[in-house]
TORTI-75237 format. One record per residue (C-alpha): x, y, z. Coordinates in steps of 0.5 Angstrom, whole numbers, padded with zeros to 4 digits, always signed. Layout:
// TORTI-75237
XYZ...
//
This chain:
// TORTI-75237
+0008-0072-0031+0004-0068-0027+0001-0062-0030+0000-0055-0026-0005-0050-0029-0005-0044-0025-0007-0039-0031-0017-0039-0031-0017-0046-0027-0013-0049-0022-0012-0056-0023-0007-0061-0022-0007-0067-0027-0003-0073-0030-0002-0074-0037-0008-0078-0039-0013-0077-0033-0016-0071-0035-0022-0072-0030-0019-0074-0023-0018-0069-0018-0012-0068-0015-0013-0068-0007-0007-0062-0007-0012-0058-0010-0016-0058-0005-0010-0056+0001-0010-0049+0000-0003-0049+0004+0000-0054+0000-0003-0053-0006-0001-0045-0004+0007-0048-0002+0008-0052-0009+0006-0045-0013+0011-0041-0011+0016-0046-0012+0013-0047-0018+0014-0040-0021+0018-0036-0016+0025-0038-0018+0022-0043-0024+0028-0049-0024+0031-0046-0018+0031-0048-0011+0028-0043-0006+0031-0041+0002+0027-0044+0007+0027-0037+0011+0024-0035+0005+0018-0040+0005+0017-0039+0013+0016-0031+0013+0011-0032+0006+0006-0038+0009+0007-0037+0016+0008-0031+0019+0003-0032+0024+0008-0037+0027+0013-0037+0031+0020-0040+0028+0020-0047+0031+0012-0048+0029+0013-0044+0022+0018-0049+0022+0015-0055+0023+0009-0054+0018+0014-0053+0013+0016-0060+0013+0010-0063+0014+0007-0059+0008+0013-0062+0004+0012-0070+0007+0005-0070+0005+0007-0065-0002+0013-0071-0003+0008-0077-0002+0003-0074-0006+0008-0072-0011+0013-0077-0012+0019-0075-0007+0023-0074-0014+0019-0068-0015+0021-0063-0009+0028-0062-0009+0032-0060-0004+0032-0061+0003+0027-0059+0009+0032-0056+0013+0035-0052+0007+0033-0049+0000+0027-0053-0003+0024-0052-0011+0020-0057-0016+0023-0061-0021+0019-0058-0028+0022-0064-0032+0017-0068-0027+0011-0062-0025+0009-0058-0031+0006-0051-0030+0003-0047-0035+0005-0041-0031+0012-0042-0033+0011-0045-0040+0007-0038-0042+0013-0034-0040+0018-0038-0043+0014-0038-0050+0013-0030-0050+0020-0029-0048+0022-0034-0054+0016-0029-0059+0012-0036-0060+0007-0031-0059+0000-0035-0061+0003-0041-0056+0004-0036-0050-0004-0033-0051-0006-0041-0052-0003-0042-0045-0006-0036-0042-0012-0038-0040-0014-0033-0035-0012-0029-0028-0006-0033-0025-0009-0037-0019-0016-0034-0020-0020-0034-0013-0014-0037-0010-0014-0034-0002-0010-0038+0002-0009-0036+0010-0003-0034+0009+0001-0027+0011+0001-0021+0007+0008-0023+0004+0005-0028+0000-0002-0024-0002+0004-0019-0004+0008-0024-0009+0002-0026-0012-0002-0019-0013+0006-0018-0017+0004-0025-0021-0002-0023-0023+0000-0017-0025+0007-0018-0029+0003-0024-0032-0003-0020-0034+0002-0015-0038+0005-0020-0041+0000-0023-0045-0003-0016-0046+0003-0016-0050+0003-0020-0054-0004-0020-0056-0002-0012-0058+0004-0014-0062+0000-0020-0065-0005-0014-0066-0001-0010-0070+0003-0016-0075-0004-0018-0076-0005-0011-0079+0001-0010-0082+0000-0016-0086-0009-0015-0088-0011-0020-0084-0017-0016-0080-0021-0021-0078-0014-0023-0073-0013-0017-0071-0020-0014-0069-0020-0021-0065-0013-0020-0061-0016-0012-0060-0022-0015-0057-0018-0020-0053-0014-0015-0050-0020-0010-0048-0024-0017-0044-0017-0017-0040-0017-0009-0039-0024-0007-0039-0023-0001-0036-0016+0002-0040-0018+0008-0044-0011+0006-0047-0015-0001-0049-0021+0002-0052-0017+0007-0056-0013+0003-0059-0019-0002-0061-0023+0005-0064-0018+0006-0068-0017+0001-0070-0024-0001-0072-0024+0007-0075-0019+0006-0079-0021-0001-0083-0026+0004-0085-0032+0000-0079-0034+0008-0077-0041+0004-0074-0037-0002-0070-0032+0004-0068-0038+0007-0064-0041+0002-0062-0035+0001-0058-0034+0006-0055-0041+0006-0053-0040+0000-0050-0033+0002-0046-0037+0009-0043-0044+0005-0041-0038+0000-0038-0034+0005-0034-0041+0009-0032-0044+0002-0030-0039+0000-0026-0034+0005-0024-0039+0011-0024-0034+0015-0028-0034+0018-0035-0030+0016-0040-0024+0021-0040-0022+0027-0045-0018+0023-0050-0022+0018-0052-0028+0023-0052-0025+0027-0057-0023+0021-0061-0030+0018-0062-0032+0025-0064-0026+0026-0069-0029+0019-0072-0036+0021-0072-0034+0027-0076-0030+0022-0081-0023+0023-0080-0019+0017-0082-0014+0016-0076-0006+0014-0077-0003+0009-0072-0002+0012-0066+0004+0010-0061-0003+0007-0056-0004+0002-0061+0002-0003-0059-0002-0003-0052+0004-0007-0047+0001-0005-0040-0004-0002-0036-0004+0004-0036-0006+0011-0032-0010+0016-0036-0006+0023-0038+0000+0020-0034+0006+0024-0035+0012+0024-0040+0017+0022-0036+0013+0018-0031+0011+0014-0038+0019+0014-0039+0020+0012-0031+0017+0006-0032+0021+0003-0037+0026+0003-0032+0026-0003-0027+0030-0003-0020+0030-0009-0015+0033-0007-0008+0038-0014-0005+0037-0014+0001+0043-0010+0005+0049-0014+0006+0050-0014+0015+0058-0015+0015+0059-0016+0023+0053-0021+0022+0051-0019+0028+0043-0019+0031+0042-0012+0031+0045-0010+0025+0041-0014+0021+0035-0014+0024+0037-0005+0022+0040-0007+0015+0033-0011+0014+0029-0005+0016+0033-0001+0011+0031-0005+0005+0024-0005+0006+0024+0002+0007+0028+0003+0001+0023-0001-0002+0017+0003+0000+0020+0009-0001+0022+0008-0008+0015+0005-0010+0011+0011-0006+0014+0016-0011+0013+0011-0017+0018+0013-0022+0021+0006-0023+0019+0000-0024+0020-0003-0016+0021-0011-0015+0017-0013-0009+0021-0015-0002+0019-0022-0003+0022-0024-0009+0029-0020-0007+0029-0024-0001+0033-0030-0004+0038-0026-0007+0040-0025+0001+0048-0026+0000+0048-0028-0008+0053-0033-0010+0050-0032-0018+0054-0025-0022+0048-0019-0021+0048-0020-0028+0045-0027-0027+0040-0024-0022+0038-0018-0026+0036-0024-0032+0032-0027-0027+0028-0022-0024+0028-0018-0031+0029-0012-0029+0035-0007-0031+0038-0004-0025+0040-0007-0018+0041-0003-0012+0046-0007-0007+0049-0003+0000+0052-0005+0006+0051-0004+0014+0056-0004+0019+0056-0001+0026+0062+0000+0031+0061+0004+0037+0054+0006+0037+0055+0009+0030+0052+0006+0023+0056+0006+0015+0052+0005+0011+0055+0005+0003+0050+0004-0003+0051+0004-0010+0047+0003-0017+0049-0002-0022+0046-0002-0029+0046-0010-0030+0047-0010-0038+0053-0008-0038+0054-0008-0032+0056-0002-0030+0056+0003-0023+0051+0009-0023+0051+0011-0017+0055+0011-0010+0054+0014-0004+0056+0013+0004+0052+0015+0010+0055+0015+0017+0049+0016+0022+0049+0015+0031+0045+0009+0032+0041+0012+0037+0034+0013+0033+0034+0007+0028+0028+0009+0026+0030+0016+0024+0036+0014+0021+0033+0009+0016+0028+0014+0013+0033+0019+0012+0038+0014+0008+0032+0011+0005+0030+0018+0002+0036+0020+0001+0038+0015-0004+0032+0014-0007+0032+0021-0010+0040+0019-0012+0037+0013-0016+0032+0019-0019+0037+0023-0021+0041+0019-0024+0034+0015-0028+0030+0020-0028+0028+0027-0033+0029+0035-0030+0030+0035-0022+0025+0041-0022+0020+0036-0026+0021+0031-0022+0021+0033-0015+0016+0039-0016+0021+0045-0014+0028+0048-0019+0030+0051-0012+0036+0045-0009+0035+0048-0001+0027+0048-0002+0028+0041-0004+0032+0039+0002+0028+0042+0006+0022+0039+0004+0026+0032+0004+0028+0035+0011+0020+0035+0012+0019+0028+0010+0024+0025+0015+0021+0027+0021+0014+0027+0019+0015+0018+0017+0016+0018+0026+0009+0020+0026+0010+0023+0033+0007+0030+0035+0015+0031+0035+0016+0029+0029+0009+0033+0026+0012+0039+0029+0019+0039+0026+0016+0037+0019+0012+0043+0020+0017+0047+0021+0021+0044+0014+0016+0045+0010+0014+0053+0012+0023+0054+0009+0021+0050+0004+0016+0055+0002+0019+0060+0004+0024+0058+0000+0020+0057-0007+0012+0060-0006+0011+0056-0012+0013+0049-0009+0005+0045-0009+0007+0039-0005+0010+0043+0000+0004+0047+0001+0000+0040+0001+0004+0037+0005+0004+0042+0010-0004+0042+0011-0003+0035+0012+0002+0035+0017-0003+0041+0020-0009+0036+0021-0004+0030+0023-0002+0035+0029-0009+0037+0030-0010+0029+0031-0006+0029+0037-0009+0033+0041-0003+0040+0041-0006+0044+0037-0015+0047+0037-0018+0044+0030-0020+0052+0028-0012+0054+0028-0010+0047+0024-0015+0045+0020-0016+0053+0018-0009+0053+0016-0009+0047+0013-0015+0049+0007-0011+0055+0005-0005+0050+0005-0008+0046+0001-0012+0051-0004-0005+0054-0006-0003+0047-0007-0009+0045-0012-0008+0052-0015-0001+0051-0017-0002+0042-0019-0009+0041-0020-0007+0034-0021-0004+0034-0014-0007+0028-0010-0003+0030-0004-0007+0036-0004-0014+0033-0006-0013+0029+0000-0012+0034+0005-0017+0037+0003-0021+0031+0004-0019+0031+0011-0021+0038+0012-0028+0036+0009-0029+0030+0014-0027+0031+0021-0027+0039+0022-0032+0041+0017-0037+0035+0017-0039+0036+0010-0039+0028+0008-0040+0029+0000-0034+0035-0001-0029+0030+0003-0032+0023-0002-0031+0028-0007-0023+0030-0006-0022+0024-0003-0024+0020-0009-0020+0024-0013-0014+0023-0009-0015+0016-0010-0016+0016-0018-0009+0020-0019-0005+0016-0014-0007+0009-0013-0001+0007-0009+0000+0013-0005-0001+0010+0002-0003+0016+0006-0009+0016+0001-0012+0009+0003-0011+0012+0010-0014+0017+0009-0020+0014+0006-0021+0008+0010-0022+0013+0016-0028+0016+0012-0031+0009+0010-0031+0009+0018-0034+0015+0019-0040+0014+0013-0041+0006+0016-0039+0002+0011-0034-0002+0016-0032-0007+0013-0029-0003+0007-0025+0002+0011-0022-0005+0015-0020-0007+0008-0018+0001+0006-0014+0000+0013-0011-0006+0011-0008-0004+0003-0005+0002+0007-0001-0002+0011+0001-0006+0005+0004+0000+0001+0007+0002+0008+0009-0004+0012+0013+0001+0017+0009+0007+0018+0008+0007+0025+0000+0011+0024-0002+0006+0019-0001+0000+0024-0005+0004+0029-0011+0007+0025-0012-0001+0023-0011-0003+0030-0017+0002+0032-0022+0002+0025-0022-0006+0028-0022-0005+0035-0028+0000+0033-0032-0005+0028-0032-0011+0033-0026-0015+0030-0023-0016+0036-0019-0022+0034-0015-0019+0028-0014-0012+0032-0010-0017+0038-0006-0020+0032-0004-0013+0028-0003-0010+0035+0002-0015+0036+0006-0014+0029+0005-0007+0030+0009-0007+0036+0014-0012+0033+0015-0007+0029+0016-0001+0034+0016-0003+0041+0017+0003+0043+0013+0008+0040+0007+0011+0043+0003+0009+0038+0005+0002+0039+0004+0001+0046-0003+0005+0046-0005+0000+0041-0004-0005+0044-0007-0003+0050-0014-0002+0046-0013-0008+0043-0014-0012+0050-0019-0008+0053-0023-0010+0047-0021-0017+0051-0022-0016+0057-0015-0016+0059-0015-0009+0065-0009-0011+0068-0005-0011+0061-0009-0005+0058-0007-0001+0064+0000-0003+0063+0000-0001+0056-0003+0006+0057+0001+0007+0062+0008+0007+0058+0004+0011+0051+0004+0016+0056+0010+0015+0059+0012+0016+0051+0008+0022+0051+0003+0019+0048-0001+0026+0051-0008+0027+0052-0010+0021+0048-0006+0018+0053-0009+0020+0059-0016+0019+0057-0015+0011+0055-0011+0010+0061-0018+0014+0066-0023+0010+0061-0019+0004+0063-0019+0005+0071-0026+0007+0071-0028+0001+0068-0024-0003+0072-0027+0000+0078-0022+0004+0080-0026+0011+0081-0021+0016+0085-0015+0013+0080-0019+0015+0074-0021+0022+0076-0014+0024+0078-0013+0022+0071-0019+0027+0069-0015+0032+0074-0009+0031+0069-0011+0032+0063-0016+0039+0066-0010+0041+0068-0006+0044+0063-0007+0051+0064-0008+0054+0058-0007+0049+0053-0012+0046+0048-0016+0038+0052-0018+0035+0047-0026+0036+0049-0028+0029+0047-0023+0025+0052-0025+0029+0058-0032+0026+0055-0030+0019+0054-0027+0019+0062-0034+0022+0065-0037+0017+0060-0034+0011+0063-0035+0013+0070-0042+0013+0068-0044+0021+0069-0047+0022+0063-0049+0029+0063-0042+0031+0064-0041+0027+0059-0045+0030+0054-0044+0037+0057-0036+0036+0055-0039+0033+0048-0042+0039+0046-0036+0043+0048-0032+0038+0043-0039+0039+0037-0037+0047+0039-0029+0047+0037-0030+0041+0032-0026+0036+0035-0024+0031+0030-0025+0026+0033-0033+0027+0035-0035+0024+0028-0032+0018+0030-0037+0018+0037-0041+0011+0033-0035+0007+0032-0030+0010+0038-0031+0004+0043-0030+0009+0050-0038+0011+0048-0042+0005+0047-0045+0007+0054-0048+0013+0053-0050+0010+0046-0058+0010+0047-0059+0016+0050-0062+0021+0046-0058+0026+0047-0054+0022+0043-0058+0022+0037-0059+0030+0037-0052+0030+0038-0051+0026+0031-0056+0031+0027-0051+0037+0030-0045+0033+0026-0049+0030+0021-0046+0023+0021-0050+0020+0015-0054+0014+0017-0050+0008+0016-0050+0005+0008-0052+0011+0006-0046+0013+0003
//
């Protein structure tokens, strides 16, 4: 038998030869394939479909194809052919009784309560310092391992804890303390738990101590105090109270200082979304019922009430032929969300129903009936609409939840919401408008407040609106909001916009926006947010991998994919900025966006010709001033004077509408008249343009770069010297 360590070091042996190296290990591909056949579905077999989209996304079907079989010849040679089950053109898994892994034997030990076995397996982090060259579904799959492993063996080491106690053994139980504290460094709920612990055995010494070493910890690496909780602890045990047992002291997984009740009670509610049935099996209502699982996926993660499967781990479950009950066993969570999609003359039904999985019972059924004509939009507002009826039925009091008691003000917010996920200057306004009636509605309702400044600084962004009417507005927005919740992250955030591209004020913009990070990790907007800020202070590489993290969280939102595409093409990845605007556009090939990332993209090539083509179609989408000014730039550098200056004439010629200053600067830059450029330069330092702090990044300035004037104009913004933040 071959043995498959996965948990600390990777390592792929056969019983009585612990000194050879399998040549496996070294082949990140292979070794990455017989992994996830391992562990994803343990004994089972895995849809080819599945293996091409999470290995090979970069390829298309019959290379994706190809690989797949050659990585299974070699994994079969290598192996044993009896060790790979199933067949290259179907479902394929590994035979466990022939391949042991130390993954999947970990997780059967702490399901059956040998408890001391399964922390003796957990050697450390799944696949640690594993990086495979694959897609960002497969990054996804084994960030969930990890997670879900590591919670897993902080569990058992808690309960293990906890017997211990209960029967006096100490030195046991201080030493499963202290083995959950090296897995979570960082958890206050950890080193409370150990605090306690120690207080309570009477050591009020070491109790300190380590609450010492937890604080240097957290200033050391993080730059932050510990929190008010574990302060207040510390102090009651250095005046001598004994502590009782807390509720904390049964650590079962990380968690969020002073996350509310009923988010602590969301989480114990665990939803896998299957992949929506398409019932005429035709290719365009299943790419629509594809979309709308992933939505629905992403929309119900975003507010992270419920526990959500990752898309990768659903996939196998397309059109089960196993009870759901089975299903929920084996991606170990107790509700399931199954729907249907089918179209008939232009129109859309879609039916949805919540299942509770022991026993299994409905909760909740609804059915939709949209026009085809916008997919996008229909699959927002039925991925909104159902996620708030999963919420309903899951989850504490509505005005708790969704921050407003009043029904209208609620349904003009998630009214808001639908058309502003289009991320167009259409959808920006009307998402505005919805936002104003649910404040009018309920002047108390915060997120609506936070995120009708946040549609005010996107709106501004387009080049529709002065930055002195929006981003003014969109301040006091977000004050009131902060008033309302100051634990709002939304409203932080905004802020954080507000201080950086209208006010420069580079420490005030650090500040929120760190905050709003702190309080909502996953919040997609928020990892955008902040990778256009690393850009502005320098810190490159940070803000293309801030880029990335959004997208993660949000693979459809059409801005996310453009705002990676420009913070690459800015940062001279002109490569990867080819390849993300290529998926973006596999995704929206019709948007604006989409068509103008493109047309960046190859002109960071040297590709005029199809630059031209794509800017031309943004504009013909109304990609607006933006639009315009990247189409101009493009004729100039290509030679075509006249046509680029009646670009110019354009985008002048909007009577007592707002241009943008700095795209009229990048049109005269690129024809080489630099005074005009710098004079239209000072315009926009004059109105805060908030695309001026991007001048060292924005590629259309690279021209004028080193004349002086330049740099006084840098001063004026107060970009900060790259590195320096």
């Amino acid at each position: 038998m071959l043995r498959l360590t996965t948990l600390g070091a990777i390592q792929l042996i056969a019983d009585g030869d612990r000194t050879a190296r399998h040549p496996i290990v070294a082949q990140p591909k292979r070794l990455a394939l017989l992994a996830f056949l391992a562990t994803a579905r343990p004994g089972s077999l895995v849809f080819r479909d599945t293996l091409l989209a999470m290995l090979w996304p970069e390829f298309d079907a019959s290379q994706a194809r190809r690989a797949l079989r050659q990585t299974l010849y070699h994994l079969r040679r290598e192996l044993g052919r009896e060790a790979i089950l199933g067949g290259d053109q179907g479902a394929v898994g590994v035979d466990l009784d022939r391949i042991w892994c130390d993954a999947v034997a970990f997780e059967r030990a702490a399901a059956e309560d040998r408890l001391e076995a399964a922390l003796g397996l957990y050697g450390g982090e799944f696949l640690a310092g594993f990086h495979p060259a694959c897609g960002p579904e497969y990054e996804s799959w084994l960030d969930g391992v990890r997670d879900r492993l590591r919670r897993k063996a902080v569990s058992a080491a808690s309960t293990l804890a906890e017997r211990a106690e209960a029967s006096g053994d100490q030195v046991s139980a201080i030493e499963y303390h202290r083995w959950v504290t090296d897995v979570l460094p960082y958890d206050e709920q950890v080193a409370r738990a150990l605090i306690r612990f120690l207080a309570r055995m009477g050591d009020r010494a070491q109790a300190i101590r380590a609450y010492e070493m937890h604080s240097s910890r957290l200033r050391r690496d993080l730059g932050i105090e510990p929190d008010p909780d574990t302060r207040s602890l510390v102090e009651a045990v250095r005046a001598g109270d004994v502590l009782r047992p807390s509720r904390e002291d049964g650590v079962t997984a990380p968690a969020v200082a002073h996350e509310p009740d009923r988010r602590r009670r969301l989480r114990s509610c665990s939803v896998a979304v299957l992949p929506f049935a398409a019932l005429s099996g035709s290719e365009s209502e299943r790419v629509f019922a594809d979309g709308l699982t992933e939505m629905l996926i992403t929309e119900l993660a975003r507010r992270t009430s419920v526990a959500i499967v990752s898309r990768t781990s659903v996939l196998q479950y397309r059109a089960p032929e196993v009870p759901l009950p089975i299903i929920a066993r084996e991606l170990g969570v107790d509700h399931l969300v199954e729907g249907t999609v089918l179209e008939s003359g232009g129109r859309l039904r879609v039916t949805v129903q919540l299942l509770a999985a022991s026993p299994e019972r409905h909760l909740w059924a609804e059915s939709f009936d949209r026009d085809r004509a916008d997919s996008l939009i229909v699959q927002a507002e039925i991925a909104a609409a159902v996620a708030i009826g999963i919420e309903r039925v899951l989850t504490a009091p509505v005005a708790a939840r969704e921050g407003s008691a009043n029904v209208e003000a609620r349904d003009a917010f998630f009214r808001g919401r639908c058309q502003f996920v289009r991320m167009t200057p259409t959808g920006f306004a009307e998402a505005m408008r919805h936002f104003q009636e649910a404040i009018r509605l309920d002047p108390g309702f915060a997120k609506a407040h936070a995120s009708l400044a946040y549609a005010l600084s996107c709106f501004a962004r387009t080049g529709r609106i002065a930055p002195h009417e929006a981003y003014g507005n969109a301040r006091r927005r977000a004050e009131r909001a902060l008033a309302l919740e100051p634990q709002l992250a939304e409203a932080h955030m905004a802020l954080g916009v507000c201080a950086s591209v209208h006010e420069w004020n580079w420490s005030l913009a650090e500040r929120h926006i760190q905050r709003g990070l702190d309080l909502s990790p996953d919040l997609p907007d928020s990892h955008w947010i902040h990778s256009n800020f690393l850009c502005l202070v320098g810190r490159h590489a940070d803000a293309r991998r801030a880029a990335r993290r959004a997208r993660e969280l949000d693979p459809v939102l059409p801005t996310l994919w453009l705002n990676e595409v420009l913070i690459l093409v800015g940062t001279g990845e002109v490569d990867q900025a080819y390849t993300s605007a290529a998926e973006f556009a596999a995704f929206h090939r019709d948007s604006s966006g989409s068509a103008f990332a493109r047309g960046m993209a190859h002109e960071a090539r040297g590709e005029h010709s199809a630059a031209a083509a794509c800017f031309a179609h943004a504009e013909e989408l109304g990609g607006g001033a933006h639009s315009t000014a990247a189409r101009g730039v493009n004729l100039a550098r290509a030679g075509r004077a006249d046509k680029a200056r009646r670009q110019l004439e354009r985008l002048l010629d909007q009577g007592d509408r707002y241009v943008p200053p700095t795209s009229v600067a990048r049109i005269y830059a690129a024809l080489g008249e630099v005074t005009a450029a710098f004079r239209w330069m000072d315009r926009a330092a004059a109105v805060r343009d908030d695309w001026l702090p991007f001048m060292d990044t924005w590629p259309r300035f690279e021209g004028i770069r080193a004349d002086p004037r330049f740099a006084r104009l840098r001063r004026r913004v107060g970009l900060p010297d790259p590195g320096k933040m």
